[in-house]
Backbone as a chain_set.jsonl record, in Angstrom:
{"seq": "XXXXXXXXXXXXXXXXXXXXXXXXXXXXXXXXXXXXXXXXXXXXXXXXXXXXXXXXXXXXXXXXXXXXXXXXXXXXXXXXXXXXXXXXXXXXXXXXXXXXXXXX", "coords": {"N": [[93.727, 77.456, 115.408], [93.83, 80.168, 116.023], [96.306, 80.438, 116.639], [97.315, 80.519, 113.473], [96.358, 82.301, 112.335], [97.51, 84.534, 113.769], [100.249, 83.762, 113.193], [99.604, 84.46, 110.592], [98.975, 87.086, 110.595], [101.127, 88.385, 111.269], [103.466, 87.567, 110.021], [102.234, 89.26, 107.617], [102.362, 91.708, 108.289], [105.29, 91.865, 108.554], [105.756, 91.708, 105.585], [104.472, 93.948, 105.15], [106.034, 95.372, 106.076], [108.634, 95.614, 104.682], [107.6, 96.535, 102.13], [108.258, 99.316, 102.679], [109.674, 102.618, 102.113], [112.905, 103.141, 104.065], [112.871, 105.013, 105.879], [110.596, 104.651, 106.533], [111.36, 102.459, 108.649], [110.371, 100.264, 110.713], [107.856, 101.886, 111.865], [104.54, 101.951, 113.038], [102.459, 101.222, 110.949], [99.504, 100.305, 111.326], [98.693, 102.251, 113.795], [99.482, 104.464, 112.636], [96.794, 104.889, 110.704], [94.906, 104.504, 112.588], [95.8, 106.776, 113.948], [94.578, 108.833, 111.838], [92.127, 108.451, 111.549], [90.77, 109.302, 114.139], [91.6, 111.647, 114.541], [90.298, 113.002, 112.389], [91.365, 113.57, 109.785], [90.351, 113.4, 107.1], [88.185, 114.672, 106.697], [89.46, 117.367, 107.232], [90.46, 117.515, 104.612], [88.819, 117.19, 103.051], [87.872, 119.809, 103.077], [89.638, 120.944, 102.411], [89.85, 120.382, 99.574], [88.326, 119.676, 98.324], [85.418, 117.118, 96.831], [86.113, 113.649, 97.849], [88.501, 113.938, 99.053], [90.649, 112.908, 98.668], [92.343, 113.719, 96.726], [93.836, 115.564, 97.587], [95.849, 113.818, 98.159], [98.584, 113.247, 95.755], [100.904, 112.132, 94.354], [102.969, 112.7, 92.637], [103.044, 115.597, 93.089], [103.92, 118.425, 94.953], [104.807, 116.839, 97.118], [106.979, 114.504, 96.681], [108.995, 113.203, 98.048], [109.642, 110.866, 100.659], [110.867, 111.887, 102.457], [109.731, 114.399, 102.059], [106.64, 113.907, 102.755], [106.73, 113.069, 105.293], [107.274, 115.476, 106.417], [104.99, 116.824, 105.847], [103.2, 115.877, 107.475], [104.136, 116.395, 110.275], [103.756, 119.327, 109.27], [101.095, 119.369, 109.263], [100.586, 118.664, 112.383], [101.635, 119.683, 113.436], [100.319, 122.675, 112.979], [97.611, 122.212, 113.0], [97.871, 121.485, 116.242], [98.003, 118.782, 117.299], [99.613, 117.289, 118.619], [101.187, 114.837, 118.293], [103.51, 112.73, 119.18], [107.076, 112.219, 118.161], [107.032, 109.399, 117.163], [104.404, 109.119, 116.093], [103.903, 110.941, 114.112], [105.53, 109.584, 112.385], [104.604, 106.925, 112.213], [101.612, 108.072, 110.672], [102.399, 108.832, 108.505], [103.812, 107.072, 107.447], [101.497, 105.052, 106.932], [100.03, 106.44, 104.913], [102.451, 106.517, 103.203], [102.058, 103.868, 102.285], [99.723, 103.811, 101.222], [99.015, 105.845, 99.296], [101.54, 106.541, 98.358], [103.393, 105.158, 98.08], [106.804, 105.6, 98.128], [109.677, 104.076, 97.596]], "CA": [[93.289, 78.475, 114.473], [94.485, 81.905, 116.902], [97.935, 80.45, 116.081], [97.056, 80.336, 112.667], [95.735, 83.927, 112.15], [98.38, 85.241, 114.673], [101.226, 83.64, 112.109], [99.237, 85.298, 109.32], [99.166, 88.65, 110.672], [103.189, 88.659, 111.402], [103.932, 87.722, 108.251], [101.435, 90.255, 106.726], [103.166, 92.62, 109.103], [106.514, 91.644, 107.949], [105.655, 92.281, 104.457], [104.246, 95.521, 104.782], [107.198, 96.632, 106.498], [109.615, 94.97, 103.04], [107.592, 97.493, 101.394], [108.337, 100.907, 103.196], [110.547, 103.418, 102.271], [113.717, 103.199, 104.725], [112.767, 106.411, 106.529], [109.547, 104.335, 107.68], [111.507, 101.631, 109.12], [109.351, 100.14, 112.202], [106.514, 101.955, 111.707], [103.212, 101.331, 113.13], [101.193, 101.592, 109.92], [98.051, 100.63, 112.095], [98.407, 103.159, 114.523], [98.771, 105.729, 111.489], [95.585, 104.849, 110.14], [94.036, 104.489, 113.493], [95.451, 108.329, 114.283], [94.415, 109.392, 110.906], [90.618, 108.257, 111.762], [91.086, 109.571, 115.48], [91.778, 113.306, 114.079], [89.801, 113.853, 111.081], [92.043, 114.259, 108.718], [90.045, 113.708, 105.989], [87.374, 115.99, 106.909], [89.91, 118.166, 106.62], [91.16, 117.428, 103.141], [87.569, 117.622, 102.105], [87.336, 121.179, 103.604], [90.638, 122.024, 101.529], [90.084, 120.172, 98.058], [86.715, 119.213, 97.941], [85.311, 115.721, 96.6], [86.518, 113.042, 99.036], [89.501, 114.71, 99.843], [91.886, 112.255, 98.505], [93.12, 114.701, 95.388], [95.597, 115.908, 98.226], [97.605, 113.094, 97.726], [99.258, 113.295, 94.589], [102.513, 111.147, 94.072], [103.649, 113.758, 91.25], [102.564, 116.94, 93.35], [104.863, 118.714, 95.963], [105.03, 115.813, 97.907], [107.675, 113.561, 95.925], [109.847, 112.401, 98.759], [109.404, 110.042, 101.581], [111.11, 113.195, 103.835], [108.825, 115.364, 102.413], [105.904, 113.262, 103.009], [106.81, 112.912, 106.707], [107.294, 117.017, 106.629], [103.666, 117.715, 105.455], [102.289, 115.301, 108.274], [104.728, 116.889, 110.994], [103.352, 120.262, 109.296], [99.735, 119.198, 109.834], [100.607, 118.15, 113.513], [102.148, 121.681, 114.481], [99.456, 123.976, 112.77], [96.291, 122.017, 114.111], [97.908, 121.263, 117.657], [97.521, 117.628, 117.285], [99.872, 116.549, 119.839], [101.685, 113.677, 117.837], [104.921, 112.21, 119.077], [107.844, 111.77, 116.891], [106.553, 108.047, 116.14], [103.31, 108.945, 115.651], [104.089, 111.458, 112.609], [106.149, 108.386, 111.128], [103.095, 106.192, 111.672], [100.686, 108.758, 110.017], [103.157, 108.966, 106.87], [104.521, 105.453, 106.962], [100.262, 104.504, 106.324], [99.89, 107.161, 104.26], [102.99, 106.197, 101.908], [101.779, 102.707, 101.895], [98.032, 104.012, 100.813], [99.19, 106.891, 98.407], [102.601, 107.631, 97.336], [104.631, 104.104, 97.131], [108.108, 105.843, 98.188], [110.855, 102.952, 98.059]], "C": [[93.841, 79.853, 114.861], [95.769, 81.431, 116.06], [98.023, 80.454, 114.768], [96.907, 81.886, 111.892], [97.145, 84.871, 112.928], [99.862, 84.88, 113.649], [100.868, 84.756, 111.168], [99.451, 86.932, 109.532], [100.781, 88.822, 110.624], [103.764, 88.445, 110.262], [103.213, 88.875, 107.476], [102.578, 91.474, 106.926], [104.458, 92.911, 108.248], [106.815, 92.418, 106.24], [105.46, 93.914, 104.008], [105.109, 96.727, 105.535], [108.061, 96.981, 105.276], [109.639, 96.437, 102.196], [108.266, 99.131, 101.056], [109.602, 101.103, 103.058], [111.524, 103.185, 103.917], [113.419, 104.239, 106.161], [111.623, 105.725, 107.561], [109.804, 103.149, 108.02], [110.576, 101.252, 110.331], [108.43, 100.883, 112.565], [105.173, 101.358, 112.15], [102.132, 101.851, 112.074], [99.694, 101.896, 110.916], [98.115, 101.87, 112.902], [98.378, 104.566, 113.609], [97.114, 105.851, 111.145], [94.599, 105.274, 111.324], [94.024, 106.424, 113.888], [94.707, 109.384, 113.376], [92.433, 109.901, 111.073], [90.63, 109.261, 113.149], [90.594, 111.484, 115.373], [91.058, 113.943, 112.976], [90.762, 114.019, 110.384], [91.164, 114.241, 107.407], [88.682, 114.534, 105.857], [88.074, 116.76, 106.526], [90.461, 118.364, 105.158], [90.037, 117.726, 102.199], [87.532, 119.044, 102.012], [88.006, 122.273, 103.109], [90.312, 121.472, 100.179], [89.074, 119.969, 97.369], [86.77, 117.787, 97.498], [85.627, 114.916, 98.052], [87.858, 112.762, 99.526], [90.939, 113.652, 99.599], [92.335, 112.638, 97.484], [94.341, 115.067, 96.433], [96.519, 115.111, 98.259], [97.704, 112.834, 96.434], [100.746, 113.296, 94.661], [103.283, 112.422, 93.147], [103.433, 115.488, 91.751], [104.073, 117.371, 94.34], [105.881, 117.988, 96.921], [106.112, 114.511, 96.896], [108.766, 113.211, 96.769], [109.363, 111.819, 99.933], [109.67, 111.207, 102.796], [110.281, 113.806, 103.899], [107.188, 115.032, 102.448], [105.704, 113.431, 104.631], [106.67, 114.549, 107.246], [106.221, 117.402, 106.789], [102.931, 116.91, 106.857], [103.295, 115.867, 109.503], [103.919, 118.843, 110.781], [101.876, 120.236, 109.901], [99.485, 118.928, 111.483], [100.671, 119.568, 114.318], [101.074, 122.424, 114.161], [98.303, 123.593, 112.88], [96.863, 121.206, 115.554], [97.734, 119.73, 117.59], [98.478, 116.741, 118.527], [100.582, 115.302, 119.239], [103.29, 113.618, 118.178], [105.509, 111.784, 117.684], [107.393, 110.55, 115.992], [105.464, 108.198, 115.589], [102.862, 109.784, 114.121], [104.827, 110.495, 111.896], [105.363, 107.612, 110.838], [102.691, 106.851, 110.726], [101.519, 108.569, 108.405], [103.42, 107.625, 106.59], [102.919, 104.708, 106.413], [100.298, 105.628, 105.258], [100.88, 106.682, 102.96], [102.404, 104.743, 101.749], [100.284, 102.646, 100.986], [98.471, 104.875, 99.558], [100.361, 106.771, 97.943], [103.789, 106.312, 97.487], [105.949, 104.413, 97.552], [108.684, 104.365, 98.476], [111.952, 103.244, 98.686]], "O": [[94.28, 80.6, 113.986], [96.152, 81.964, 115.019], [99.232, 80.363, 114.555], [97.513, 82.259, 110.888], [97.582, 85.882, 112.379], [100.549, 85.866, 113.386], [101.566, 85.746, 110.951], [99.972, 87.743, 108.766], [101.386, 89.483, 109.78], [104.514, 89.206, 109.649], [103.895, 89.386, 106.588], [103.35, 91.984, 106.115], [104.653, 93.862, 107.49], [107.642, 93.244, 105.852], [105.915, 94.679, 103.159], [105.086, 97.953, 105.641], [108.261, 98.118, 104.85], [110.551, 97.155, 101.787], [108.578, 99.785, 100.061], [110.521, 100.403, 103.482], [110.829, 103.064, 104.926], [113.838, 104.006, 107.295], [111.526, 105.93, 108.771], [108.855, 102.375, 107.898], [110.033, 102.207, 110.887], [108.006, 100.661, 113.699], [104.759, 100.323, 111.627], [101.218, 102.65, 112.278], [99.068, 102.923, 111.176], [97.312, 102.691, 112.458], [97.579, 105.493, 113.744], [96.416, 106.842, 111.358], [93.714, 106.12, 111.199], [93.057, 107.169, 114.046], [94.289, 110.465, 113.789], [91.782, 110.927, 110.876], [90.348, 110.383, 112.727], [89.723, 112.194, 115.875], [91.148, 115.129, 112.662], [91.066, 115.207, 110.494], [91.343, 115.186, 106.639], [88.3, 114.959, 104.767], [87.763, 117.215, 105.425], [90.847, 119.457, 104.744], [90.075, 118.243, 101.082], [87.185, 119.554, 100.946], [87.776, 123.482, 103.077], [90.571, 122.356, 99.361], [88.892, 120.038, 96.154], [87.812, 117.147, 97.638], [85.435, 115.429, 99.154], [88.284, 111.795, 100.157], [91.986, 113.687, 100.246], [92.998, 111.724, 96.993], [95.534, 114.902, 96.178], [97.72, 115.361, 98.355], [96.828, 112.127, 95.936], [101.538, 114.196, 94.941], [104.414, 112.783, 93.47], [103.615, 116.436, 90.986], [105.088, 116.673, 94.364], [107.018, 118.227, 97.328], [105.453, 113.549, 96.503], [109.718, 112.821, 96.093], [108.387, 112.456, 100.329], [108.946, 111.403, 103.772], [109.73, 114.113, 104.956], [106.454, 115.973, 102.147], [104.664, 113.864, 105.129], [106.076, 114.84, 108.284], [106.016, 118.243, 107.664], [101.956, 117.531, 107.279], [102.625, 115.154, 110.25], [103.61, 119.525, 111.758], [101.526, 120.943, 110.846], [98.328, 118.963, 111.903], [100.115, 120.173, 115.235], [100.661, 123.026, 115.152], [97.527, 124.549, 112.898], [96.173, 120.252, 115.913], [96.706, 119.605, 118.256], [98.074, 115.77, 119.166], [100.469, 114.438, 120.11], [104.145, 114.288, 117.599], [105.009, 111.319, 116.66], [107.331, 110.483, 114.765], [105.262, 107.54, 114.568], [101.972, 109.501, 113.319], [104.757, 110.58, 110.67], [105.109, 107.321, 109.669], [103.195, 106.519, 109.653], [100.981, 108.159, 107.377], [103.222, 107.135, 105.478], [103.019, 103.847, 105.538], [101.127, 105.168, 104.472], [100.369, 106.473, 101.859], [102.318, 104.554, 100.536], [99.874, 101.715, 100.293], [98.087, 104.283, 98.549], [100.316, 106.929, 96.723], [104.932, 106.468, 97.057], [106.628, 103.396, 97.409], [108.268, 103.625, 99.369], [112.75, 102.355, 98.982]]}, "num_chains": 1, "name": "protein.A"}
């Protein structure tokens, strides 16, 4: 059954790489999500947009490229100190486009 579940995830894996924009080749989605929880971010999104803070992503807003996707989460890294290695701003965006904004 482990071997069973442990297939399933790698293939899941696999797939939800298929999906991602080029830019988020090898990507640790999970560890996005996991830094995303880690840091508050969506505290903060509440604290800028109100509701439950997911109006800041908008596919059709500022944000319409996979670069500039990765930009705004590199911006968020530098101007609250967050301390994120290079991979870990590709994580954060590479979950993020997979949750919100679809880039191919």
């Amino acid at each position: 059954m482990k071997k069973f579940l442990l297939t399933l995830a790698v293939m899941w894996l696999g797939c939800v790489q298929a999906e991602q924009h080029p830019l988020f080749k090898g990507a640790d989605v999970h560890l996005g999500e996991k830094l995303i929880a880690e840091n508050k971010c969506n505290e903060c999104h509440i604290r800028r947009v109100g509701g439950d803070g997911s109006s800041i992503y908008k596919p059709t807003g500022r944000i319409n490229t996979a670069g500039a996707l990765r930009g705004m989460v590199e911006y968020c890294n530098t101007e609250l100190n967050l301390g994120f290695f290079p991979e870990d701003t590709n994580a954060v965006a590479a979950f993020l486009n997979l949750k919100h904004y679809k880039f191919r």
